[in-house]
C-alpha positions as CSV (number, residue, x, y, z in Angstrom):
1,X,-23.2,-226.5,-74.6
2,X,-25.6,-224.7,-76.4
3,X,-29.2,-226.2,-76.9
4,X,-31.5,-225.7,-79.4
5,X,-35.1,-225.6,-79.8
6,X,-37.1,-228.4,-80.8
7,X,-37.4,-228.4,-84.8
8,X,-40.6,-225.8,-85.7
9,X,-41.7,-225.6,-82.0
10,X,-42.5,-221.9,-80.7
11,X,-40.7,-220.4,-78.0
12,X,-43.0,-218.4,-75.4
13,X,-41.6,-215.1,-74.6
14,X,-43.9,-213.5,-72.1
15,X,-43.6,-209.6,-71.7
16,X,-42.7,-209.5,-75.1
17,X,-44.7,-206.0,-75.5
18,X,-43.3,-204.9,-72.6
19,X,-42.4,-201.0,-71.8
20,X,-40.2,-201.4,-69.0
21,X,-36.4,-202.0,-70.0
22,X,-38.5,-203.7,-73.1
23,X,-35.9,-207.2,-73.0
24,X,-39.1,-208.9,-73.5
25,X,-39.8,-207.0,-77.1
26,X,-35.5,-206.9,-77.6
27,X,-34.7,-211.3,-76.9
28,X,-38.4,-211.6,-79.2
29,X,-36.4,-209.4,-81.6
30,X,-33.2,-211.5,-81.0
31,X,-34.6,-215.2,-81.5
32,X,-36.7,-214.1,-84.6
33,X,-33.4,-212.7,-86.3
34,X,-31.8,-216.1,-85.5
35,X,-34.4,-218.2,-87.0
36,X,-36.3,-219.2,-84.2
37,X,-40.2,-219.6,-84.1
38,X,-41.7,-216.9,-81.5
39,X,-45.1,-217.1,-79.4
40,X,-45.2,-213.6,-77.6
41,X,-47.4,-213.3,-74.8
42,X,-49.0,-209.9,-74.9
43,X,-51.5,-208.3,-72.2
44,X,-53.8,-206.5,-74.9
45,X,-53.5,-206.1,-78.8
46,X,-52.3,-202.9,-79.2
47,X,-49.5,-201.0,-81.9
48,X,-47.0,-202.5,-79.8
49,X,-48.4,-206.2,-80.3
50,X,-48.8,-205.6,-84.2
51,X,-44.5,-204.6,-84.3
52,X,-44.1,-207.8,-82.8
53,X,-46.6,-209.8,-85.7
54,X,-44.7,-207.4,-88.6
55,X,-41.5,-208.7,-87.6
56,X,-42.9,-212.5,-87.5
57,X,-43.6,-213.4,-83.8
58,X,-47.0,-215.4,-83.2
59,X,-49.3,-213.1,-80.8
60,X,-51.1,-214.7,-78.3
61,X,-52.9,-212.4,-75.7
62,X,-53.5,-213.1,-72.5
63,X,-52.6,-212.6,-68.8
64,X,-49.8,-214.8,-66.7
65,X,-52.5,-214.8,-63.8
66,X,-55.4,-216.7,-66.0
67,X,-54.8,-220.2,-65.7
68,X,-57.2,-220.7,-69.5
69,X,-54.8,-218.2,-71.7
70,X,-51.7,-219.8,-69.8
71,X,-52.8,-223.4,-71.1
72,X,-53.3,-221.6,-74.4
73,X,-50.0,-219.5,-74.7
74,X,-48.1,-222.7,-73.5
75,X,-49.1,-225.2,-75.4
76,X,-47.0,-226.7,-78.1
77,X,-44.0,-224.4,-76.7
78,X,-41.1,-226.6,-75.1
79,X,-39.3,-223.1,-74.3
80,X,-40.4,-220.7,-72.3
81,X,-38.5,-217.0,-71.7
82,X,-40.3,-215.4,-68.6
83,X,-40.2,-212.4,-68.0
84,X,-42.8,-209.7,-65.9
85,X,-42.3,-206.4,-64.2
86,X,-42.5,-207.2,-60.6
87,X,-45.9,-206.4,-58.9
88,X,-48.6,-207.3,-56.3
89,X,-49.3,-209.9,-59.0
90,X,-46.1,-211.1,-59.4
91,X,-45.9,-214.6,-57.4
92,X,-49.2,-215.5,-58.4
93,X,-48.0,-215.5,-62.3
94,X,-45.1,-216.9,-61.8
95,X,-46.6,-219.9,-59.8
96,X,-49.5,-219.7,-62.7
97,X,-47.2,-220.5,-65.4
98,X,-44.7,-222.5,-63.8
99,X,-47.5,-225.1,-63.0
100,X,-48.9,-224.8,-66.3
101,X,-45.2,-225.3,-67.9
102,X,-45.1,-228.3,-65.8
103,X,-48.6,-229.9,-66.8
104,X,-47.4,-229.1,-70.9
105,X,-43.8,-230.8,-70.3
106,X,-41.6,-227.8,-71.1
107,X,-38.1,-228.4,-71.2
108,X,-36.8,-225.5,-70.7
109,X,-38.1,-222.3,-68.2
């Protein structure tokens, strides 16, 4: 059964500026052409952040390893997509915004 978002709410798509295999920036690409609200998490604003904005996605920068921008990229976003390139970082962000999805009630992660 398919599910959809809550009516207006953003979905979080972290990575979406992403270089590497770019499905961040491509499912970003995907939801917006469907209708869908978009929060894209980006690491810096850049030209790559500004072709996500042009094509309607709501830029929030920050870094999955900062507890303060997770609270602020999360909030208000029931859905999260997420996605990262695997690195030395890699559990900590994932533990980051898992505990911060669960403090902010997502539904879906």
């Amino acid at each position: 059964m398919a599910v959809k978002p809550a009516q207006g709410s953003p979905i979080l798509v972290t990575g979406a500026a992403g270089d590497i295999g770019a499905i961040g920036r491509h499912l970003t690409e995907m939801l917006l052409a469907k209708g869908h609200r978009v929060r894209a998490l980006v690491r810096r604003e850049d030209e790559r952040a500004e072709a996500l904005r042009v094509l309607g996605a709501e830029i929030v920068q920050g870094d999955l390893t900062d507890l303060a921008s997770m609270h602020r990229a999360i909030e208000g976003c029931p859905r999260i997509y997420f996605g990262m390139s695997v690195s030395a970082a890699y559990l900590e962000a994932t533990v980051n915004v898992a505990a911060v999805a669960r403090h902010h009630g997502v539904e879906a992660f």
